[in-house]
N, C-alpha and C positions, 0 to 999 in steps of 0.2 A: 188918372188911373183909379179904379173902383177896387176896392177891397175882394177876393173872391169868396162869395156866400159861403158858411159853412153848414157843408153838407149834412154832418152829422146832429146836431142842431135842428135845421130844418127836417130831419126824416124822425127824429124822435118828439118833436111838435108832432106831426101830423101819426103819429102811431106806429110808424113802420119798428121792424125788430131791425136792431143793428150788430151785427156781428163783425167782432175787432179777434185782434193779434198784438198778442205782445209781442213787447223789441227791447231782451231784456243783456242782449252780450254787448252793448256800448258799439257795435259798430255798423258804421254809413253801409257798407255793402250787406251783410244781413240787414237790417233795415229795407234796405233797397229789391229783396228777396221778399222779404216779407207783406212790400206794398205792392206788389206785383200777380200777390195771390188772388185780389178779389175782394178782399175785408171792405166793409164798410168805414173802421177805422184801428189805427194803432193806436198803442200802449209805449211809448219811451217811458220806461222808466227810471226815473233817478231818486228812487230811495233804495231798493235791494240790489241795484247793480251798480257797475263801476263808471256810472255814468256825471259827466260835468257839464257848467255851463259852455263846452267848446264843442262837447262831443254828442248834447243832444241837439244845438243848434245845424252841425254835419249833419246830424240825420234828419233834423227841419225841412233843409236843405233839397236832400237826395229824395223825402217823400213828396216835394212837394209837386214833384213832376207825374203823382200820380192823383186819381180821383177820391184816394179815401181825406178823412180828416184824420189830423195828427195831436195827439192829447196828450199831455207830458203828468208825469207823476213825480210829484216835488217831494224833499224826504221832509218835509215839516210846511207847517205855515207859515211861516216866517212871509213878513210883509217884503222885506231886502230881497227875498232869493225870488217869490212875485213878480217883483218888479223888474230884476235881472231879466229870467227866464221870457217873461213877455214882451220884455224890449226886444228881443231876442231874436220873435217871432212864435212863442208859444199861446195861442188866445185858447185855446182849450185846457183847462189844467184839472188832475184830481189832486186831493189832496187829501191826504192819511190821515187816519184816527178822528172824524168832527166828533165832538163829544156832545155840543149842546149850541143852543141859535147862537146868543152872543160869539163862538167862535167862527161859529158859518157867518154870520154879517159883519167882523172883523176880517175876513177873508174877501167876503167880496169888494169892502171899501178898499183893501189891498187893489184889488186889481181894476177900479174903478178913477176916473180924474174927477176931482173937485168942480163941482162942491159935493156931490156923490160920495164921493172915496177920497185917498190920499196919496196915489197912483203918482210917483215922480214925472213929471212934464221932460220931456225932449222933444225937439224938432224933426231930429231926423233921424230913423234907427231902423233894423229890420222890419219892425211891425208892421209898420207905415210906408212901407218902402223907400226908406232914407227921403222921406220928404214928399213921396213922389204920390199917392195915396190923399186925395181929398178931403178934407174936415174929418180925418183920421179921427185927432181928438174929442171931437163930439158925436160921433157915431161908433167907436170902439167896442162899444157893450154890446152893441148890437149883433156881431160876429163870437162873442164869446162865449164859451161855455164851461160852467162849472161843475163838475162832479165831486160830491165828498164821500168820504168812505165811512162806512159806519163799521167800527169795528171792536166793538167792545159793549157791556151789556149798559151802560150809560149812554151809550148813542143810541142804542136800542129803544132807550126808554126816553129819551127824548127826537125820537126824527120825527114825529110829527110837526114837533115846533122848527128842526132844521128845515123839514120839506119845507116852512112854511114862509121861509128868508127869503125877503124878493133877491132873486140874482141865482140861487142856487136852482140848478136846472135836473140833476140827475140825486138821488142816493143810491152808492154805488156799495153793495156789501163786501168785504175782504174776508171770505169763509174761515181765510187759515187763521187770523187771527181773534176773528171772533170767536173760533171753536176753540183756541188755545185761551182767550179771556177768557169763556164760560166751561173752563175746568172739564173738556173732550178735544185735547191736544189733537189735532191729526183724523178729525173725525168729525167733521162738520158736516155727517149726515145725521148726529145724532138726535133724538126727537124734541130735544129740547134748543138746541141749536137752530133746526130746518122751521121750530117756530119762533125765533126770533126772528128770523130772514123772510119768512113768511107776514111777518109783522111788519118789518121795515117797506117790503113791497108795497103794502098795505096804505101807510102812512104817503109814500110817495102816492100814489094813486088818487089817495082823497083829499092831497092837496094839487092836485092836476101836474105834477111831475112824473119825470121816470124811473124807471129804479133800472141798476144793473148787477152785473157780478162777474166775479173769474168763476167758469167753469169747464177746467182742459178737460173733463171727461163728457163724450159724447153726450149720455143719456144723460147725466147732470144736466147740461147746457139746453138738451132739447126739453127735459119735464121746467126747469126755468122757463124756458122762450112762451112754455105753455102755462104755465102760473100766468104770466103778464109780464115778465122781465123784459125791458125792451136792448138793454145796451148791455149785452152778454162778449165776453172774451172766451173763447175759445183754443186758445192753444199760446205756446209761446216756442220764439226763435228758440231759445235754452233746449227746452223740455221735448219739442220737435228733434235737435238735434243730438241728443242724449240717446231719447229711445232709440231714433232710427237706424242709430251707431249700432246701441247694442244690440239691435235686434236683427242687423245686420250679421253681426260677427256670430250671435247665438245658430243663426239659419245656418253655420257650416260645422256646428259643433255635431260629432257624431251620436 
């Protein structure tokens, strides 16, 4: 049995924009909703939602029957929850806050086997299809892909040197948080904001990676895609089913 290529990966090599969805309510059937749309790729997230090692595995699971790629969002670095999550079946991970390289190449010998990294050895587990998956162990990196988030004015000032970690494939910006680091709470269009983000694009660029970002507002997401952003999010199960609640029940208010 051969590993299935990861699509998102391969289309962000070759330049293509890839447009994802978040899957931020913990469960298999939104999920299942949500790969259904057309996205290039999801968003599991398990640092802001109530998500565990059982319940983004379910949803591993439920998306794998479709064509996007599935990227899991760890709530820290931790080398343990790594190694968990991608026994699991998780080879795409982001991973919150990279502040500087040494964390980004701590990160990828995380998910790397030895003598690379220090990636726990098993035989047989989801990744590898309990066995069943060919020289898994030495070809593993090959399907994987990592995205770090820069979100704080110290990643800023260093992603050139994270772009520049062999392993790290995307820098991925977290607006909410960077606007809330650099003191424009809730306002990460502010001009001093839009040029760190503009910076970070930058830095992935000219070290021949990609950059991405969350942007659920339309015209955000589209002057992004047109910067050069290639791995843009666009919406989340949450935030989809919020508005269209309210704006449901607003269309009958007299």
């Amino acid at each position: 049995m051969q590993e299935r290529a990861n699509s998102l990966k391969n289309a962000l090599k070759s330049g293509n924009r890839c447009l994802g969805l978040w899957c931020s309510l913990a469960s298999p059937l939104a999920t299942e909703i949500m790969a259904g749309a057309g996205a290039d790729w999801l968003l599991i997230d398990g640092e802001h939602s109530p998500n565990d090692l059982r319940s983004v595995m379910a949803q591993l699971q439920t998306a794998a029957a479709f064509p996007c790629e599935s990227v899991v969002r760890l709530p820290s670095d931790s080398a343990v929850l790594i190694k968990q999550f991608m026994d699991a079946g998780a080879r795409s991970l982001m991973i919150p806050n990279v502040r500087n390289a040494d964390q980004a190449r701590e990160i990828v010998a995380a998910m790397s086997y030895a003598p690379a990294g220090i990636r726990g050895f098993s035989t047989g587990h989801r990744a590898n299809q309990f066995g069943r998956i060919a020289n898994y162990h030495r070809t593993a990196r090959d399907n994987q892909l990592l995205a770090v988030q820069i979100e704080c004015e110290t990643g800023v000032a260093n992603a050139a040197e994270i772009a520049a970690v062999e392993g790290v494939d995307v820098l991925f910006v977290g607006p909410g948080d960077l606007s809330t680091n650099m003191d424009a709470m809730g306002n990460p269009s502010a001009d001093h904001v839009q040029a760190a983000i503009a910076s970070v694009r930058r830095a992935a660029a000219d070290a021949g990676k990609s950059s991405g970002i969350l942007a659920p507002v339309k015209a955000d997401a589209e002057r992004y895609l047109a910067d050069g952003f290639r791995m843009v999010a666009v919406g989340a199960d949450l935030g989809l089913l919020a508005r269209g609640s309210d704006n449901l029940i607003a269309s009958f208010s007299a």
